[in-house]
N, C-alpha and C positions, 0 to 999 in steps of 0.2 A: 175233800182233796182228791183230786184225778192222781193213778201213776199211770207213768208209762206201761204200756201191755207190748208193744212191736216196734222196730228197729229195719226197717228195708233197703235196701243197699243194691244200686241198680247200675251198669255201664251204657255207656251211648257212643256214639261214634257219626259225625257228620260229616260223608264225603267232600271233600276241596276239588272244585274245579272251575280257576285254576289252583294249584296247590300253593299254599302259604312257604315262602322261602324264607322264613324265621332269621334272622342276622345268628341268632346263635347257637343254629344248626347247618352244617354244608349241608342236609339232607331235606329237600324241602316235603313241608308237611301235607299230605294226600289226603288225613281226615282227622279233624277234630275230638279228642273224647272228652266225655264227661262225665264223673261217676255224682250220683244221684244218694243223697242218705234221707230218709224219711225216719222220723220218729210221730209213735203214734200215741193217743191216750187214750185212756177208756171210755172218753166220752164224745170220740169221734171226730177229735182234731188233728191236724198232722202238721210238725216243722220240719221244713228241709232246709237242706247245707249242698254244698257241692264244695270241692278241691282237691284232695289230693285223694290218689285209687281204692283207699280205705282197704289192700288185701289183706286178709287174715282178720279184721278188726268181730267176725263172727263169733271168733274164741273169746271177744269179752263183753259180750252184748250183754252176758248173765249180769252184769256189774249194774244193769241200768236198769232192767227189766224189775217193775214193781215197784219202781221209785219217784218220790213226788219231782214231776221234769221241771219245778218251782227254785226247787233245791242248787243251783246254780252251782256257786261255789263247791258242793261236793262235788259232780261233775266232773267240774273243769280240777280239782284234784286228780279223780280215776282217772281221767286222758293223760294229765301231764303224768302220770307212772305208767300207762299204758304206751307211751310215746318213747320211754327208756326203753322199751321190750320190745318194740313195733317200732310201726311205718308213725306217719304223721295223724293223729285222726281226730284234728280239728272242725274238717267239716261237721261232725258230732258235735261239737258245741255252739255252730252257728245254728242246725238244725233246731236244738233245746232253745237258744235265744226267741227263733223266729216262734218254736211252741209257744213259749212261755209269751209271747209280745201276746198270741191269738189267747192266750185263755186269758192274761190283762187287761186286753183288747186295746194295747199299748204300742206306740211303734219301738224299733229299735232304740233309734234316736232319743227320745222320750227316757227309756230306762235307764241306756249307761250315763246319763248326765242330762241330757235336754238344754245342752247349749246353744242351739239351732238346728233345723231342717235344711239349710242352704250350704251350697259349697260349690266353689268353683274348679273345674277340673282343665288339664292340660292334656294336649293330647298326646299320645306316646308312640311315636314311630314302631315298628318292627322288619323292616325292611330296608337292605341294603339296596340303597337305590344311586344311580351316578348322581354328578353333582350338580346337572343342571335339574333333574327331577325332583332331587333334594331343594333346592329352590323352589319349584313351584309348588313342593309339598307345603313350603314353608307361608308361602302365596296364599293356597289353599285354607292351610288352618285358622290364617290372620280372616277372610272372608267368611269363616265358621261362628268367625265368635271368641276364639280360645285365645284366653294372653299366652300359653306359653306351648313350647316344642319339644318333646327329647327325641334326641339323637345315637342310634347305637353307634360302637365303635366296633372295630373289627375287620376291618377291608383289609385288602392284603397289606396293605402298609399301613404306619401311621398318618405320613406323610398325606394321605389320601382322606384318609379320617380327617386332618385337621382339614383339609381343602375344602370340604363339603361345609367345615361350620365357618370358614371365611366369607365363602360364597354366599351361603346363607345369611348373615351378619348383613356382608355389601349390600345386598338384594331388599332385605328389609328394615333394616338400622335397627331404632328400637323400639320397632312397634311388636317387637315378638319376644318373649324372656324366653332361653335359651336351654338346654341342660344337655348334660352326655352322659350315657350310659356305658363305661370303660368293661361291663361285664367282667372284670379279674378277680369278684369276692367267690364265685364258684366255678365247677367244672360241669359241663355234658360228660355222660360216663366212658366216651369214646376219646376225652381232650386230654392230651397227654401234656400239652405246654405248662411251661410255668407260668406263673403270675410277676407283674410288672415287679420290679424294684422299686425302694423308694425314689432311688435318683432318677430313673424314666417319670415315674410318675410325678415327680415332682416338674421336668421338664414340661410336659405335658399338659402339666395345670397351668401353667406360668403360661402357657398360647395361650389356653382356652382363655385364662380373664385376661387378655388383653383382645380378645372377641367379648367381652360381658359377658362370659356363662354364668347361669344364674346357679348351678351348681354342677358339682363332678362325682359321677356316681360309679360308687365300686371299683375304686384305682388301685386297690388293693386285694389279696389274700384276706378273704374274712376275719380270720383269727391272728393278722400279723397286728395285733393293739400296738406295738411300739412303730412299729413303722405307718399307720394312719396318725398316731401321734405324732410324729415326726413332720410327717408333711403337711398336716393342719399346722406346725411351728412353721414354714418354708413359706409359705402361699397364701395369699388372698381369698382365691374363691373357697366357697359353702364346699366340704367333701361331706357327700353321703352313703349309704349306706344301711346295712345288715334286712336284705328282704328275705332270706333263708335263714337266717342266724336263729337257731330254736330256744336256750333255755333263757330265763329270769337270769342267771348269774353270768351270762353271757351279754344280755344288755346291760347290766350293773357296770361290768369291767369297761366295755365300751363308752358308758357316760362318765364314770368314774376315773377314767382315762382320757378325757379330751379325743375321743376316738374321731365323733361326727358334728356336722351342723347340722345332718338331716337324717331321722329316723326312717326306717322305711318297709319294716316288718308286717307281714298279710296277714290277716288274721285267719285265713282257711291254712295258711302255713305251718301258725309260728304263734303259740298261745290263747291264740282262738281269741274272741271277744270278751272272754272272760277275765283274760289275763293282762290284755292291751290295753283294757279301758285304763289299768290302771298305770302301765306301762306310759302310758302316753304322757296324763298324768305327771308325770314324775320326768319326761322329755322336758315337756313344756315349762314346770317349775325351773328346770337348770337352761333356760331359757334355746333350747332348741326348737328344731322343729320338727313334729312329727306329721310323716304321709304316707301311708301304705301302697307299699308294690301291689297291684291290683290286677297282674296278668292272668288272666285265665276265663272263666265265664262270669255271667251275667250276676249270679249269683253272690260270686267273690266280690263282684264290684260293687253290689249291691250293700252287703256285710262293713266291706270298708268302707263305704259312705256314712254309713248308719254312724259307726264306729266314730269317725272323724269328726263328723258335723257334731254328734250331740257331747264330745267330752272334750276337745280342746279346739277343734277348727288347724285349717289350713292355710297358708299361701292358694293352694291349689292342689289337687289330688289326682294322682293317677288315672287318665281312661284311654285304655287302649284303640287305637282308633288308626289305621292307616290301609284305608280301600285305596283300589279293589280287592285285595289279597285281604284286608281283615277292618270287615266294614261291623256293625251292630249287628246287624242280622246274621252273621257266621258267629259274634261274638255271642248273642243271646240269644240262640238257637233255641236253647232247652226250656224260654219264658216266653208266654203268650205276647207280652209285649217289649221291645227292647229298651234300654234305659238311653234316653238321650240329653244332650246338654242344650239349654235354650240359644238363642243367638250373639249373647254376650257369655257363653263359657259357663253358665251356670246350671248346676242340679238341682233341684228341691225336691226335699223327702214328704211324701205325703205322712198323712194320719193313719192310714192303713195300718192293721198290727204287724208285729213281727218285721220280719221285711218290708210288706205290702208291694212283692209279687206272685205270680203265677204262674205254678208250669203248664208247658205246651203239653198237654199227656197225647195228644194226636203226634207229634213231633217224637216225643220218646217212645212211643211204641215205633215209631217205624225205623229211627235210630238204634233200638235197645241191641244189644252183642255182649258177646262174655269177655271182653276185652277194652282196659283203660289204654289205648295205645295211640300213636301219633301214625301209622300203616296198617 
């Protein structure tokens, strides 16, 4: 039996030029970071993670050190109690996956379930753009390959928001499935607004599916269950949801409640892979649909594919994707190679263990800073 002997934990930072104007930051973003977890074994192998900044996560490395990285389920126990006391520090658990695939010499996919290595992805705007751009965004993706588009909301009006998915609609009919991301389930730490009401939000819905959106993400305050109940009673289209929402008894309430049609929890977020696979699971049995938020690096993306493809499959899966402002290569900076989707919208997970990528270690040395920040 191997244990783990060392736990390394690294920041990166990739200057933007131009800078990324994020839909849900006024502040546009000048550099990219990444923080970096390695876990190591005694026998000379290493899993890494990336997602969220992992500060302080030092003070509980002793939890791990000496222990078989096999051991899964204990694990992902220490994180979810280290997660009450702390930051988020599931990257740790993607790390321990990706060990654990190398010393099985197993892909991801393959462990949590081996339902497939294939999946199709949508590409996921980030960028407020006017609305004839937004059109030929929309142009764009249909000649990539990709059946489907999201769309941020948040322009200075609503009125403007819905203009861009009309236009879009006209411009393409329905060669393109649709979605919006209403951003209202969390805040930036500087957002002091409130979040929609039922009755906006129901308004709201009611345009979008008379444009066929294929669904409405985050119309609400995270934690308002009776009012995403509510409006799933009002309206037609798919409402989705919970890509931050962190504990077990917080998706419980939500299923349990008619909350969503679409799950949408990261696993570098919110459970880690340990806890999704079975999350998902348990979507898909109450006949939902589960597809992970996947914003951030190469990495995450990589994690929630595994995730997806091998234990219950998608309609289609999250990949960030809206150059020049945030093309692959800004997005998986930190991996020798970038992950892309074939010409009809499709990923396939190779055999490789673990993950089955690579980091850039030329790239992270030249990136490396003591700082996970977006300046």
């Amino acid at each position: 039996m191997s244990v783990i002997t060392r736990i390394d934990i690294t920041h990166h930072q990739l200057p933007l030029d131009p800078a990324f104007p994020a839909s849900w930051d006024p502040q546009p973003r000048t550099k990219f970071p990444a923080t970096i977890v390695r876990v190591h074994d005694d026998e000379g192998r290493q899993g890494i993670g990336s997602g969220d900044a992992m500060y302080g996560f030092a003070d509980y490395q002793r939890y791990f050190i000496g222990q078989d990285p096999l051991d899964l389920e204990r694990h992902a126990t220490v994180l979810a109690n280290i997660e009450f006391h702390a930051g988020r520090p599931w990257p740790m658990d993607v790390a321990l996956w990706d060990l654990a695939g190398k010393i099985r010499d197993e892909p991801i996919w393959k462990m949590v379930g081996g339902r497939g290595n294939r999946i199709r992805a949508y590409a996921s705007s980030g960028v407020h753009r006017p609305v004839a751009e937004m059109v030929e965004v929309a142009r764009r993706t249909i000649a990539l390959g990709f059946p489907a588009l999201k769309v941020r909301f948040g322009r200075p009006s609503i009125e403007v928001d819905l203009a861009v998915i009309k236009a879009v609609r006209d411009a393409v009919g329905d060669q393109l499935e649709l979605m919006v991301d209403c951003n209202q389930g969390w805040r930036m730490p500087w957002d002091t607004q409130h979040p929609w009401t039922v009755d906006h939000a129901t308004d709201v819905a009611r345009q979008l599916h008379t444009e066929n959106v294929y669904w409405m993400e985050e119309p609400l305050h995270r934690g308002d269950y009776d009012g995403m109940t509510e409006l799933r009673k009002r309206v037609g289209i798919r409402i989705a949801g919970g890509e931050l929402t962190r504990e077990p008894y917080e998706f419980r309430e939500l299923l349990d409640r008619e909350c969503f049609d679409v799950f949408q929890p990261d696993c570098v977020c919110a459970m880690g892979i340990s806890g999704l696979r079975k999350l998902a699971t348990e979507v898909a049995r109450a006949g939902k649909i589960f597809t992970p938020h996947t914003w951030g690096n190469g990495i995450g993306v990589m994690a929630n594919l595994h995730l997806t493809a091998g234990t219950v499959g998608a309609p289609f899966v999250e990949f960030p994707f809206d150059p020049p402002e945030w093309s692959t290569a800004r997005r998986d900076y930190i991996l020798r190679d970038t992950i892309e989707a074939d010409g009809d919208g499709w990923i396939t997970l190779s055999d490789r263990p673990g993950l089955g990528v690579e980091l850039d270690e030329g790239v992270l040395s030249a990136t490396l800073t003591g700082r996970a920040t977006f300046a």
